[in-house]
C-alpha positions in Angstrom: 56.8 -23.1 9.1 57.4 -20.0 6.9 60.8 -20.2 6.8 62.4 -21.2 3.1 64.1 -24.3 4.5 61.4 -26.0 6.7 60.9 -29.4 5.7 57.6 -31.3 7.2 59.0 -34.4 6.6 61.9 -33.7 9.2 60.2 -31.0 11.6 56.7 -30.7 13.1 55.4 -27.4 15.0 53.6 -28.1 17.8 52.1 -25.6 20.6 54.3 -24.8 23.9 51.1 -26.3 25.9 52.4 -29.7 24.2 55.6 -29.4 25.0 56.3 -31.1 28.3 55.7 -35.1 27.7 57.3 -34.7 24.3 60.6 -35.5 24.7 61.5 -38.5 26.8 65.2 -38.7 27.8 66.3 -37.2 24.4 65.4 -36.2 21.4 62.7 -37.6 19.2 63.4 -40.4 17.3 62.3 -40.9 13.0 58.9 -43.1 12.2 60.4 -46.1 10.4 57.3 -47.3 8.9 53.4 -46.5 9.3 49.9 -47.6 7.4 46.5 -45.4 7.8 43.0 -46.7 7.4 39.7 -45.6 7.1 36.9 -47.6 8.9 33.2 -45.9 8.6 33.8 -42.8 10.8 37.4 -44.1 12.4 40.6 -43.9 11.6 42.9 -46.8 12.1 47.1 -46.1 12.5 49.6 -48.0 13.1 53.5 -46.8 13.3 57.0 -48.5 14.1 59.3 -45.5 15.3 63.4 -46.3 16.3 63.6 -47.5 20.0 62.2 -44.1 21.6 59.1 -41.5 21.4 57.7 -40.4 18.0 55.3 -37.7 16.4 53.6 -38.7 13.5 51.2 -36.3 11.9 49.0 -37.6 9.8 47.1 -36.0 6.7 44.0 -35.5 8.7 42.7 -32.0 10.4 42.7 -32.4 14.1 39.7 -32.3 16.2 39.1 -32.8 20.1 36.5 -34.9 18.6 38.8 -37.7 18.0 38.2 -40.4 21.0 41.1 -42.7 20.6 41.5 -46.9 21.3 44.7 -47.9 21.9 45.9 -51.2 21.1 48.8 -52.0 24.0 50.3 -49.1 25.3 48.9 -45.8 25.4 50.2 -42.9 23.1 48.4 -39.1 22.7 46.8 -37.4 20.1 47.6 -33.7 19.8 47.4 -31.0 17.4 50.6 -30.4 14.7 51.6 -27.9 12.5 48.9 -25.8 13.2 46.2 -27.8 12.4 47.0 -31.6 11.6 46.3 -34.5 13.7 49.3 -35.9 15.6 50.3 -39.1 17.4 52.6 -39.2 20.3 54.2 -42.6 21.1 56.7 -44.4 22.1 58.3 -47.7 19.7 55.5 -48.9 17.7 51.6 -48.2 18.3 48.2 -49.2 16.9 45.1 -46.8 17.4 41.7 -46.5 16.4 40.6 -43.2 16.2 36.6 -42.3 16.4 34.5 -39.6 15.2 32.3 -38.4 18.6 30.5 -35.1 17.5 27.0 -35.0 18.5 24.6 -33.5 20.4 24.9 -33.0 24.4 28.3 -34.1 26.2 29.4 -35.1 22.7 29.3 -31.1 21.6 31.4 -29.9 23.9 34.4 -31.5 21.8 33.0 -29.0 19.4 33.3 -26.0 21.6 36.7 -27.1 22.1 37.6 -26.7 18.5 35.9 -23.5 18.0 38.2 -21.9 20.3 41.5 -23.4 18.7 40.4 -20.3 16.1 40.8 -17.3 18.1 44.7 -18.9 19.3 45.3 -19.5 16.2 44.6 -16.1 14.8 46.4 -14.3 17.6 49.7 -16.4 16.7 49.5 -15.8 13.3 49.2 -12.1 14.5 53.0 -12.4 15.8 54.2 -13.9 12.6 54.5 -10.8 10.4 
């Protein structure tokens, strides 16, 4: 991402532990059109990708607290480009994604995300 020619709108960083599942059969295809929504605490995308599997990141900081609803099949939600919420699927998609911080089980997503810090300061270390 530091390098003078990366381009987000062509490339997207994501972490080795996201690698496998990624690439089905091939290389990723491009998004050919997408819409986001906001909905009380939710976030609502939809995307159309060329015939294959997609990233889009979207302009939203990731969080394990985000409980997706897919609509039809099934994508992911992972963290991109350090710290930017991603969706992994495959032709066209339609999620709903919830805010589910809170108190008891609901916390632990929280926990989760305070420990994306440390891993992120320790790669950042071996950037120099």
């Amino acid at each position: 991402m530091r390098t003078p020619g990366f381009d987000p709108r062509q490339t997207v960083v994501v972490a080795e532990s996201e690698g496998p599942g990624l690439d089905k059969n091939g290389a990723l295809v491009p998004l050919r059109s997408s819409w986001v929504g906001l909905s009380g605490q939710s976030l609502i995308f939809s995307g159309v990708s060329a015939p294959g599997r997609t990233i889009a990141v979207l302009p939203f900081r990731f969080s394990h607290c985000w409980q997706p609803s897919w609509e039809g099949t099934p994508g992911r939600v992972i963290r991109v480009d350090a710290a930017l919420l991603g969706v992994v699927f495959d032709n066209a998609v339609r999620v709903r994604l919830s805010w589910t911080a809170g108190y008891g089980l609901r916390a632990r997503c929280l926990s989760e995300d305070a420990a994306l810090v440390p891993a992120a300061h320790g790669a950042g270390r071996g950037l120099r």
